[in-house]
Every structure is written in C-alpha cells, then in structure tokens.
HTML snippet that shows the backbone in 3Dmol.js (N, CA, C, O; Angstrom):
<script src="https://3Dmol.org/build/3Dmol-min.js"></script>
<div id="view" style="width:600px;height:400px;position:relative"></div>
<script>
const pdb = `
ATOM      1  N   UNK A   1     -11.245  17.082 -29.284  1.00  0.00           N
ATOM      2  CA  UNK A   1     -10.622  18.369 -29.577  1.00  0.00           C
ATOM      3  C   UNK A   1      -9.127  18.163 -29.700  1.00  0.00           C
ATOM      4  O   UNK A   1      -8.465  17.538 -28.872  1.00  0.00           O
ATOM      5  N   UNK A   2      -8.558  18.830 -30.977  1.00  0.00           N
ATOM      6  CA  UNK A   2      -7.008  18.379 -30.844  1.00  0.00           C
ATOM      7  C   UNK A   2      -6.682  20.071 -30.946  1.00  0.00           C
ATOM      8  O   UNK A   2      -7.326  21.088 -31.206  1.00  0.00           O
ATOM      9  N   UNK A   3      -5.371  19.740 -30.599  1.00  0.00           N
ATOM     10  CA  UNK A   3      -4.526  21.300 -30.172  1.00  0.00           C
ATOM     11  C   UNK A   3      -4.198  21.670 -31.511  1.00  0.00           C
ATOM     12  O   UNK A   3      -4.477  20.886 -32.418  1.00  0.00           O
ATOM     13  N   UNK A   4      -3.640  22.768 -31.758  1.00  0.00           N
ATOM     14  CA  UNK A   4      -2.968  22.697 -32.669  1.00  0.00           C
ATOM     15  C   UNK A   4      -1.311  22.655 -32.332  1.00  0.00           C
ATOM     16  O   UNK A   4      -0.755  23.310 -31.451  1.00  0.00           O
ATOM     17  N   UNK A   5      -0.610  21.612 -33.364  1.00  0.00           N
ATOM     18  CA  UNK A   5       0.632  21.248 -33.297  1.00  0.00           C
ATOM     19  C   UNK A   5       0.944  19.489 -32.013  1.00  0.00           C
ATOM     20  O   UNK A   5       1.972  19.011 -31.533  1.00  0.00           O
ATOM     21  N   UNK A   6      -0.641  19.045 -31.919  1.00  0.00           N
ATOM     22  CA  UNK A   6      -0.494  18.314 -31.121  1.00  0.00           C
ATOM     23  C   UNK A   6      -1.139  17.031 -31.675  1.00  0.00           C
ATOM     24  O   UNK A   6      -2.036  17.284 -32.480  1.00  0.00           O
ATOM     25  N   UNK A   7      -0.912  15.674 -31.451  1.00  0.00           N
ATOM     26  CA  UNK A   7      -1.712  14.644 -32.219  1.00  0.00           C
ATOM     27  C   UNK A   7      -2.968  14.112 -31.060  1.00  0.00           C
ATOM     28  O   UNK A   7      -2.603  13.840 -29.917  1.00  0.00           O
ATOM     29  N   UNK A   8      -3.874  14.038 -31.294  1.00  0.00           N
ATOM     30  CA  UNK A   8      -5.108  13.948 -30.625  1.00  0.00           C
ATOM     31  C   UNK A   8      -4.559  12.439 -29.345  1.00  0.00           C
ATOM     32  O   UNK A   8      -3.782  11.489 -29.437  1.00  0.00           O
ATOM     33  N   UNK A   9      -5.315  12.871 -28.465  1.00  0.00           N
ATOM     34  CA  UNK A   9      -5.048  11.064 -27.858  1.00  0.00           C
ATOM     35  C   UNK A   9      -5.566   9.873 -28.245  1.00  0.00           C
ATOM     36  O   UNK A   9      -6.634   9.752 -28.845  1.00  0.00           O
ATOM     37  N   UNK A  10      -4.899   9.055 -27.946  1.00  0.00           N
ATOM     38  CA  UNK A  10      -5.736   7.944 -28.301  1.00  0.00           C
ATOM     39  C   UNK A  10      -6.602   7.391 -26.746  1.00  0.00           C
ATOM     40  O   UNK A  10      -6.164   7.736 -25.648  1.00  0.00           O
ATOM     41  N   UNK A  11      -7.491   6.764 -26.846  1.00  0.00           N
ATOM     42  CA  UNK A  11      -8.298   6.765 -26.259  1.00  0.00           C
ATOM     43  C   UNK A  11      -7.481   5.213 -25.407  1.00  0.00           C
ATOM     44  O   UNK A  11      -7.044   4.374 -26.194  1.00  0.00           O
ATOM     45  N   UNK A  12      -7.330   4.934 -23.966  1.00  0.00           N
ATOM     46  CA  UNK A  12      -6.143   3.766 -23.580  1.00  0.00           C
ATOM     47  C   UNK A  12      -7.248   3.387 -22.688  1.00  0.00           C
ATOM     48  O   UNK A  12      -7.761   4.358 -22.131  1.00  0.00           O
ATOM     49  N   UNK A  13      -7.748   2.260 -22.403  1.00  0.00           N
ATOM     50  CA  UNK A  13      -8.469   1.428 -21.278  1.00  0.00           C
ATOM     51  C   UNK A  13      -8.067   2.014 -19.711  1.00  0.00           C
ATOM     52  O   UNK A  13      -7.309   1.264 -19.096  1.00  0.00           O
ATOM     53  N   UNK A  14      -8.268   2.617 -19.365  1.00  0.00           N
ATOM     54  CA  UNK A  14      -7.677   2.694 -17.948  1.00  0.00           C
ATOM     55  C   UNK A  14      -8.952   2.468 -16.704  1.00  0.00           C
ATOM     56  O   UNK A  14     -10.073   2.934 -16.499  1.00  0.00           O
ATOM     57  N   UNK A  15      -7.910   1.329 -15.950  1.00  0.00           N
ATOM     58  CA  UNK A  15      -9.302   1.278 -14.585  1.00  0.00           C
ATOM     59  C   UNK A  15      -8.523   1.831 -13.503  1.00  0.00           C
ATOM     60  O   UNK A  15      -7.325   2.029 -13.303  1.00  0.00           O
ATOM     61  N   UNK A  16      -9.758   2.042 -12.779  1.00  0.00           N
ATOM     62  CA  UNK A  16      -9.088   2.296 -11.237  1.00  0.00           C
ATOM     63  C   UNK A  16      -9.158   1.740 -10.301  1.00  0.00           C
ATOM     64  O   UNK A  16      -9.995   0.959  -9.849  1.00  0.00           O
ATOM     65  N   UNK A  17      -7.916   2.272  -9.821  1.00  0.00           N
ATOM     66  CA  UNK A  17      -6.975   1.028  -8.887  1.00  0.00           C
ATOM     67  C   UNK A  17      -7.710   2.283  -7.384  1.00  0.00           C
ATOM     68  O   UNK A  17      -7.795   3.506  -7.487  1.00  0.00           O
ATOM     69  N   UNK A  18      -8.138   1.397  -6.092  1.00  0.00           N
ATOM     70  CA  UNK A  18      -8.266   2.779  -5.412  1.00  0.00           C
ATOM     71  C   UNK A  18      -7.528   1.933  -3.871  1.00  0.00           C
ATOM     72  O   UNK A  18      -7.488   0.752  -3.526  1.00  0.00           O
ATOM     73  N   UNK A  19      -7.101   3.011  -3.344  1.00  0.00           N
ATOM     74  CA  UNK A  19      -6.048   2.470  -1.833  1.00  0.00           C
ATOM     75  C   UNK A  19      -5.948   3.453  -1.028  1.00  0.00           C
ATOM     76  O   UNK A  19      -6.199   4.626  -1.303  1.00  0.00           O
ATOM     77  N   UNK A  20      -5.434   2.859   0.403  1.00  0.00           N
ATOM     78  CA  UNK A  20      -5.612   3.676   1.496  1.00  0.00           C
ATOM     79  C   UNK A  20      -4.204   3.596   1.680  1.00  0.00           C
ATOM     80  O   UNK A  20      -3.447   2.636   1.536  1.00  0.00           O
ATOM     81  N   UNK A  21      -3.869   5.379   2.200  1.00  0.00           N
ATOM     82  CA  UNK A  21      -2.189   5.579   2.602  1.00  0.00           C
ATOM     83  C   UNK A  21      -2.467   6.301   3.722  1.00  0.00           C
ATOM     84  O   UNK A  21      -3.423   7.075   3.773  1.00  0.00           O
ATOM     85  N   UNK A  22      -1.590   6.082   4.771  1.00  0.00           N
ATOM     86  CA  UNK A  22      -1.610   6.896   5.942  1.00  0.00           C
ATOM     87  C   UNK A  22      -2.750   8.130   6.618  1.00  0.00           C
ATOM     88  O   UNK A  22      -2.710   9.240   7.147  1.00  0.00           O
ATOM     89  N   UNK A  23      -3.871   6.956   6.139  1.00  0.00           N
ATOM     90  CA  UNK A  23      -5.197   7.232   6.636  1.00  0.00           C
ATOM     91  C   UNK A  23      -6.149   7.952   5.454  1.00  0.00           C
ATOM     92  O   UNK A  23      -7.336   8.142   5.720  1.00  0.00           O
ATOM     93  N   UNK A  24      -5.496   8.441   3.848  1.00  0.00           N
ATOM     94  CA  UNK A  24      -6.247   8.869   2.981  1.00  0.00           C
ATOM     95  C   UNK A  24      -6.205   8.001   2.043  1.00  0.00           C
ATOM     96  O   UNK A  24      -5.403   7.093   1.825  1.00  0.00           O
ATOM     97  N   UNK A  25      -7.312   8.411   1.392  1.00  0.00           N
ATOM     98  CA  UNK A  25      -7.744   7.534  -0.004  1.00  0.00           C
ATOM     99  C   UNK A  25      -7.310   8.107  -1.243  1.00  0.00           C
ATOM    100  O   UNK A  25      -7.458   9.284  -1.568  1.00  0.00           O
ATOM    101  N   UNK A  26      -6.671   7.044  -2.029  1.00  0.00           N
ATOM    102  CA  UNK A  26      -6.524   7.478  -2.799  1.00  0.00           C
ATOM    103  C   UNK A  26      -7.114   6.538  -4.509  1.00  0.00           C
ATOM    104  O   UNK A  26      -7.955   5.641  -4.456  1.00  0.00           O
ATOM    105  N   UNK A  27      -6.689   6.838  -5.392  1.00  0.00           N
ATOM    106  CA  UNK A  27      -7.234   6.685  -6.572  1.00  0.00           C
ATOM    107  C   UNK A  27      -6.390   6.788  -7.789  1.00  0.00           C
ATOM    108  O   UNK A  27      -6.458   7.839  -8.425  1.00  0.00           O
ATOM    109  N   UNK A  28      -5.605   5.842  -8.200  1.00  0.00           N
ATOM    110  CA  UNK A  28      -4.922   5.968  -9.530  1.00  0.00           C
ATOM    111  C   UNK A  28      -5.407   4.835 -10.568  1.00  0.00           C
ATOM    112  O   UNK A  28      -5.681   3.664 -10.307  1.00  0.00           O
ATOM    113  N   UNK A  29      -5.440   5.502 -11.834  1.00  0.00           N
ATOM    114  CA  UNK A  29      -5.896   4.995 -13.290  1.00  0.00           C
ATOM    115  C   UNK A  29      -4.926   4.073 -13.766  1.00  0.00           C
ATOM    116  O   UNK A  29      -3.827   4.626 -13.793  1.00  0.00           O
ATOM    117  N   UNK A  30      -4.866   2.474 -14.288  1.00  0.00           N
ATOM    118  CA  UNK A  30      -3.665   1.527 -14.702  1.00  0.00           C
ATOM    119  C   UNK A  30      -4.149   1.315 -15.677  1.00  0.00           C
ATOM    120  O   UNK A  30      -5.377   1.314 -15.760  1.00  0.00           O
ATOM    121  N   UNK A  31      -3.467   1.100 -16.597  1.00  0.00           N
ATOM    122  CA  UNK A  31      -3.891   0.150 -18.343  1.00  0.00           C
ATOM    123  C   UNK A  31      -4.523  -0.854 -17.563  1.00  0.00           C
ATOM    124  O   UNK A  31      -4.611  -0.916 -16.337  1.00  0.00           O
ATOM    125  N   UNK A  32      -5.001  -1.723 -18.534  1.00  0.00           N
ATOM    126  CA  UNK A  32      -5.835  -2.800 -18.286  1.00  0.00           C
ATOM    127  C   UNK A  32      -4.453  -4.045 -17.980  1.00  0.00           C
ATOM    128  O   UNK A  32      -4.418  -4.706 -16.942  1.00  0.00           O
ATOM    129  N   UNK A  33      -3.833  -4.121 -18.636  1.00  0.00           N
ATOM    130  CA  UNK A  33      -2.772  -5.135 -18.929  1.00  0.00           C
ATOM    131  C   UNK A  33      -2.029  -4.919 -17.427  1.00  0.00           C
ATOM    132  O   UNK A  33      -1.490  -5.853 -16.834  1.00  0.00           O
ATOM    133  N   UNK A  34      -2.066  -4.047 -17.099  1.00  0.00           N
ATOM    134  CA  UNK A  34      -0.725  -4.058 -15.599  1.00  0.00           C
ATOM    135  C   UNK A  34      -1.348  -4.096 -14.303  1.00  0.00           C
ATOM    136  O   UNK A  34      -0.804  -4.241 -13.209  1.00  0.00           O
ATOM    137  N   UNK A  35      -2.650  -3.936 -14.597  1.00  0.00           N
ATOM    138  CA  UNK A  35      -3.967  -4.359 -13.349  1.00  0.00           C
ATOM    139  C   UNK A  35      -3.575  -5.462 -12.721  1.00  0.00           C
ATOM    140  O   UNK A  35      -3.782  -5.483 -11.507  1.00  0.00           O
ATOM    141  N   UNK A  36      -2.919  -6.655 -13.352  1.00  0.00           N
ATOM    142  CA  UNK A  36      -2.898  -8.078 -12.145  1.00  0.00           C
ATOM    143  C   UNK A  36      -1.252  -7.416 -11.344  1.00  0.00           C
ATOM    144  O   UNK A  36      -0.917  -7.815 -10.228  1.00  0.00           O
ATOM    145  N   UNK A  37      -0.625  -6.664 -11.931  1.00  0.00           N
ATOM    146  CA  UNK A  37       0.363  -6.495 -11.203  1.00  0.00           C
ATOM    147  C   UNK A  37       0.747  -5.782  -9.734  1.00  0.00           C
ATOM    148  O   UNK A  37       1.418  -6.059  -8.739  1.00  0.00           O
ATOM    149  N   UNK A  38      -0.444  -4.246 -10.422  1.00  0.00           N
ATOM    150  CA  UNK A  38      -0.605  -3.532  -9.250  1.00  0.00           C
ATOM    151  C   UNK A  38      -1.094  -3.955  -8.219  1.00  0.00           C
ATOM    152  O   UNK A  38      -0.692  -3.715  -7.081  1.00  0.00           O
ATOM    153  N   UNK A  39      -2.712  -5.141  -8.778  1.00  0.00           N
ATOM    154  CA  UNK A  39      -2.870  -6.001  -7.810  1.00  0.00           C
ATOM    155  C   UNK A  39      -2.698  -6.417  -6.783  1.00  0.00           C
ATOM    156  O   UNK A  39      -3.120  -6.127  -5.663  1.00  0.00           O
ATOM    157  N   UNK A  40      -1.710  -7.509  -7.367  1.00  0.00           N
ATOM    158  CA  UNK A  40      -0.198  -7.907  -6.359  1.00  0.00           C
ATOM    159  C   UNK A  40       0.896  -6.778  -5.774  1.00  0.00           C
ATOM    160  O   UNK A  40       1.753  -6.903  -4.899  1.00  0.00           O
ATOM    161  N   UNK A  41       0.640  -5.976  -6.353  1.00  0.00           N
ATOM    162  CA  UNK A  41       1.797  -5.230  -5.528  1.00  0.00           C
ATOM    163  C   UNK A  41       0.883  -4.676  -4.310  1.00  0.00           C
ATOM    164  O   UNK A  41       1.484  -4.782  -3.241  1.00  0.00           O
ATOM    165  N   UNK A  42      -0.594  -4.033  -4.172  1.00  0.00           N
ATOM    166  CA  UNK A  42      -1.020  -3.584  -3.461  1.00  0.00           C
ATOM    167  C   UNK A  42      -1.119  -4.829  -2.476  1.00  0.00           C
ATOM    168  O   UNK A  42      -0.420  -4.744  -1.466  1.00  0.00           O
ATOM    169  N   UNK A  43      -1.758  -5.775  -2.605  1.00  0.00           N
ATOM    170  CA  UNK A  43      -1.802  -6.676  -1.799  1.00  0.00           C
ATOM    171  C   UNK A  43      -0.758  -7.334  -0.825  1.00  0.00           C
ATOM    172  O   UNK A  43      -1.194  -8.138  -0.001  1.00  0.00           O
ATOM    173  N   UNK A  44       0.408  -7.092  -0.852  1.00  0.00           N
ATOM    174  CA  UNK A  44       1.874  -7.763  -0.805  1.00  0.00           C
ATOM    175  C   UNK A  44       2.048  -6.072   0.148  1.00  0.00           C
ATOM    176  O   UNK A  44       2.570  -5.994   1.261  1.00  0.00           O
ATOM    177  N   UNK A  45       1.709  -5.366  -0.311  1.00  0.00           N
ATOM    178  CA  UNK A  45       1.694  -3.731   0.961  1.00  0.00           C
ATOM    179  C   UNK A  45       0.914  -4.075   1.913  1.00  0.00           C
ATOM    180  O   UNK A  45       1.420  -3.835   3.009  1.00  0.00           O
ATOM    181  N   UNK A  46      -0.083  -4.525   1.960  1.00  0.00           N
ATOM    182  CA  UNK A  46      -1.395  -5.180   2.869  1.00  0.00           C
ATOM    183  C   UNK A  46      -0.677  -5.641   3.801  1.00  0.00           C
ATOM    184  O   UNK A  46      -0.613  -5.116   4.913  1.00  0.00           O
ATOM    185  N   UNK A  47      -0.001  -6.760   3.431  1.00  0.00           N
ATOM    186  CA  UNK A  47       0.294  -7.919   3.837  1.00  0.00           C
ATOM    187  C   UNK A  47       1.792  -7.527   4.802  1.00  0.00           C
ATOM    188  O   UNK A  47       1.940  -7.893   5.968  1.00  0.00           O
ATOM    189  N   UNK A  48       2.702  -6.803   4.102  1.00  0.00           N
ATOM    190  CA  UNK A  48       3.933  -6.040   4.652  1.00  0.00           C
ATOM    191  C   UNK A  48       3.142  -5.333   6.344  1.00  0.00           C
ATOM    192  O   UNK A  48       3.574  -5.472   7.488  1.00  0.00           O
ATOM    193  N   UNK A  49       2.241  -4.801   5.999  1.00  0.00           N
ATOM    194  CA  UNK A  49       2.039  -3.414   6.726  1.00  0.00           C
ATOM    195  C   UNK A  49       1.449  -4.252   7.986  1.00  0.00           C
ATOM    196  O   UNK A  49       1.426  -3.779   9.123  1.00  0.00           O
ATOM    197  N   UNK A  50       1.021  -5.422   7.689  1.00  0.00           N
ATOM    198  CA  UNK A  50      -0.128  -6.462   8.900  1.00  0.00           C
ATOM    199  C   UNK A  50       1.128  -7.181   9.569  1.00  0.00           C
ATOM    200  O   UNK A  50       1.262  -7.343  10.782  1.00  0.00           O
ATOM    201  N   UNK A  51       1.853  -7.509   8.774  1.00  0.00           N
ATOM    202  CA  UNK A  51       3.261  -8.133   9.395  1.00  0.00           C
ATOM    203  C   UNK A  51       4.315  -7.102  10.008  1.00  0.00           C
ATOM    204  O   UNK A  51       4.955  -7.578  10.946  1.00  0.00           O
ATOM    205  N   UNK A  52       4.534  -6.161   9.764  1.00  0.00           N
ATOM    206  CA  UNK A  52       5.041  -4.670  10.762  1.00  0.00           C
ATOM    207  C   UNK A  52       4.219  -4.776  11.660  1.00  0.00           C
ATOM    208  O   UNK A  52       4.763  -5.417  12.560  1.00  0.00           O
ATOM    209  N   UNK A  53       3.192  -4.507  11.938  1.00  0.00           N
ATOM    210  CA  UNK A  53       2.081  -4.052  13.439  1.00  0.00           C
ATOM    211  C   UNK A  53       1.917  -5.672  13.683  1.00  0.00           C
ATOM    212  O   UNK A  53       1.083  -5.766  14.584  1.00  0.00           O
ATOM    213  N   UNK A  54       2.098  -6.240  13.512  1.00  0.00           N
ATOM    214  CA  UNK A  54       2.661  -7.726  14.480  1.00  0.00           C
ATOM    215  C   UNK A  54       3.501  -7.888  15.407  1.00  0.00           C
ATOM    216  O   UNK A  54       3.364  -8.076  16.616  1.00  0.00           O
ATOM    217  N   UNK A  55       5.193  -7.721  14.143  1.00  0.00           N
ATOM    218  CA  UNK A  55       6.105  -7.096  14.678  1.00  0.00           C
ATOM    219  C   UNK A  55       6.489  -5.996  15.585  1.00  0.00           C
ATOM    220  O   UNK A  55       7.523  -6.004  16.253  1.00  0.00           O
ATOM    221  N   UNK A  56       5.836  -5.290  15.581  1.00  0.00           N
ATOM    222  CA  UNK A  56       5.877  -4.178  16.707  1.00  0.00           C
ATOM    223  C   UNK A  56       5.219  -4.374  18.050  1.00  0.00           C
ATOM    224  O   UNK A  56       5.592  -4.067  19.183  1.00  0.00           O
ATOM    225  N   UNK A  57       3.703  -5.211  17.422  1.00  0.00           N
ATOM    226  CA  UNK A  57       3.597  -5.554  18.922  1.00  0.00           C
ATOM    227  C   UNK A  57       4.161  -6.246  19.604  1.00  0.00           C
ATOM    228  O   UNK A  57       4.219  -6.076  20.822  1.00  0.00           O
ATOM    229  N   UNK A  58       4.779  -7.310  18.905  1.00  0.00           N
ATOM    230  CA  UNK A  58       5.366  -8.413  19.897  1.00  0.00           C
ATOM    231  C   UNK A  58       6.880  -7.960  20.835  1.00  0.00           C
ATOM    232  O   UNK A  58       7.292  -8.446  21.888  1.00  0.00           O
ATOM    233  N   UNK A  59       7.539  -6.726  19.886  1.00  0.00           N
ATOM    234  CA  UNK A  59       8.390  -6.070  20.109  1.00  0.00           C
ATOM    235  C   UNK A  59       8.285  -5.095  21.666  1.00  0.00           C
ATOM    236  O   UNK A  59       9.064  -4.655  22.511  1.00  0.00           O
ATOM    237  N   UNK A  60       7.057  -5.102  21.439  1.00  0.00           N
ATOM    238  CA  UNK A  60       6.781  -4.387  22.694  1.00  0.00           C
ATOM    239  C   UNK A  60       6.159  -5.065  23.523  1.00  0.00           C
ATOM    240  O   UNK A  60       5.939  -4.449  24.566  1.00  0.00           O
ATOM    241  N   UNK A  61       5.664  -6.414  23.478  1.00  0.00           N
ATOM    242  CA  UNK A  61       5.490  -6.811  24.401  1.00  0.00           C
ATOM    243  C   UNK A  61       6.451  -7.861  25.162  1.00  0.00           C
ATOM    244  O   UNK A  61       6.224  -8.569  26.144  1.00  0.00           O
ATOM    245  N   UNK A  62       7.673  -7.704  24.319  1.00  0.00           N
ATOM    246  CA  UNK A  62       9.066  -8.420  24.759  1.00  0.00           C
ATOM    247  C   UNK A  62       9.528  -7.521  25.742  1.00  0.00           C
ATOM    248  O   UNK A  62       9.730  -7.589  26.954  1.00  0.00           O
ATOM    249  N   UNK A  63       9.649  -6.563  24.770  1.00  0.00           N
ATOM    250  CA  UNK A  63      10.142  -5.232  26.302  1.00  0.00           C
ATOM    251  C   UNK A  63       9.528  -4.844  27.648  1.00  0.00           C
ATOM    252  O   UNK A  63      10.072  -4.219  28.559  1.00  0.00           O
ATOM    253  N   UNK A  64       8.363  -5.306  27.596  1.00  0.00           N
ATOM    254  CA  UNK A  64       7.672  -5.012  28.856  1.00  0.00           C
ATOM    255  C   UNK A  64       7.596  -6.345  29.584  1.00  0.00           C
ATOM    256  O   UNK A  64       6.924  -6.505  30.604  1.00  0.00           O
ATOM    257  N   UNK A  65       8.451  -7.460  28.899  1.00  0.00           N
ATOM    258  CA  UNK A  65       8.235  -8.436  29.907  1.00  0.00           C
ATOM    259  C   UNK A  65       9.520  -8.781  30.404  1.00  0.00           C
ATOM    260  O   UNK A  65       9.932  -9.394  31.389  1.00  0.00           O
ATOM    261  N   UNK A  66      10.170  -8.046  29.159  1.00  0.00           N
ATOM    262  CA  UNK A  66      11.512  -7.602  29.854  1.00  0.00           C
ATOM    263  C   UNK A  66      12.120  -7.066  31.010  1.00  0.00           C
ATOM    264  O   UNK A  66      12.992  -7.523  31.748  1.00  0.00           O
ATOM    265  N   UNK A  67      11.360  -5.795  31.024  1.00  0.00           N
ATOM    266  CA  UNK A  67      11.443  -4.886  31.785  1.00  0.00           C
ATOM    267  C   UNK A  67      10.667  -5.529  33.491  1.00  0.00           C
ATOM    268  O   UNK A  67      11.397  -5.513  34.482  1.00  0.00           O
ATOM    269  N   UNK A  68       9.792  -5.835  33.566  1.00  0.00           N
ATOM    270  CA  UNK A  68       8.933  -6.952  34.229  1.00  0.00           C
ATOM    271  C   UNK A  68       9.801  -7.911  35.089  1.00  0.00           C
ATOM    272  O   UNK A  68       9.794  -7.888  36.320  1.00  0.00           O
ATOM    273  N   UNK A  69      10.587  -8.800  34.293  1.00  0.00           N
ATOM    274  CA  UNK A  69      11.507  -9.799  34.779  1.00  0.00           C
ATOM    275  C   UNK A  69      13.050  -8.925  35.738  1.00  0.00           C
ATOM    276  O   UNK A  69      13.630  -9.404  36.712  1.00  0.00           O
ATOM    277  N   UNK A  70      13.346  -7.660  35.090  1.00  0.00           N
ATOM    278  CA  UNK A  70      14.348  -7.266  35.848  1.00  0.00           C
ATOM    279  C   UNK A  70      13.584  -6.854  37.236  1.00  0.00           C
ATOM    280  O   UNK A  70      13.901  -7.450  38.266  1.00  0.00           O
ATOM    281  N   UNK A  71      12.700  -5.961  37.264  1.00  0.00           N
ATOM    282  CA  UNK A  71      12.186  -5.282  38.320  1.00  0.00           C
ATOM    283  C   UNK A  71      11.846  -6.351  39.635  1.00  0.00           C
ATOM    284  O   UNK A  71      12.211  -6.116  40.787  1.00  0.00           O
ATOM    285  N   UNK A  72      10.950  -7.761  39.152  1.00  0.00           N
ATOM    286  CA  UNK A  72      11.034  -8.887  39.859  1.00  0.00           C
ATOM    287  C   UNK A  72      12.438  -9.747  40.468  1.00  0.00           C
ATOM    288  O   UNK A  72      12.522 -10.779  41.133  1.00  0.00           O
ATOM    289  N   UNK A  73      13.514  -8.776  39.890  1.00  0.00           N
ATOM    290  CA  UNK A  73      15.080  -9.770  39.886  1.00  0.00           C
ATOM    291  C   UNK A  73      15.922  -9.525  41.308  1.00  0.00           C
ATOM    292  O   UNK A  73      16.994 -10.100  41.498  1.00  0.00           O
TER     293      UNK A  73
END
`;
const viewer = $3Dmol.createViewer("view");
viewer.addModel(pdb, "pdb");
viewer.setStyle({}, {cartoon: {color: "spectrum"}});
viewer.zoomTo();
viewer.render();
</script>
C-alpha cells in the first residue's frame, strides 16, 4: 500500500537483535550488514557489566577487611 505523496518502502533485510536491560527484554531490528557489529557491541556490554560486579565485589570486600583490620587494631 503506498500513501499518497509518499514513495512505497523498499523492502530492507532486517534481523533481530534481542537483549536484556535492567532486568527487561528487549528487541531491536539491524540491517543484515551491521549485525557483526551490534554483535560485538552487545557482547563487549556483557563483558563491561561482568567486570563492574567483580569490581564491586572486591571493592567491598576490601572495605570490610578494612574495616575488620582497624577494629582488631
């Protein structure tokens, strides 16, 4: 169906890309061609987000052995 005053679409490969954000799912459509990118970009978020909650734990478990060593002092 085309509009009038509008040029019809063209029909573009799109797959879906699907990911989890702050506990929801979500779902966005990429050309075919930029798929290895998003890829990598999602994966490299994976990877960020596993290396933060590392970081944090160890962060906190510095402080409590911190805290630990004064109280023993």
């Amino acid at each position: 169906m085309q509009v009038q005053g509008r040029p019809a679409r063209q029909a573009r490969p799109l797959l879906p890309v699907s990911y989890t954000r702050k506990g929801k799912s979500s779902t966005k459509f990429v050309r075919k061609g930029d798929l290895p990118a998003v890829r990598k970009q999602l994966k490299n978020y994976e990877r960020m987000k596993l290396l933060m909650e590392k970081w944090i734990d160890l962060a906190m478990e510095l402080s409590i052995l911190r805290l630990t060593k004064k109280l023993t002092e």
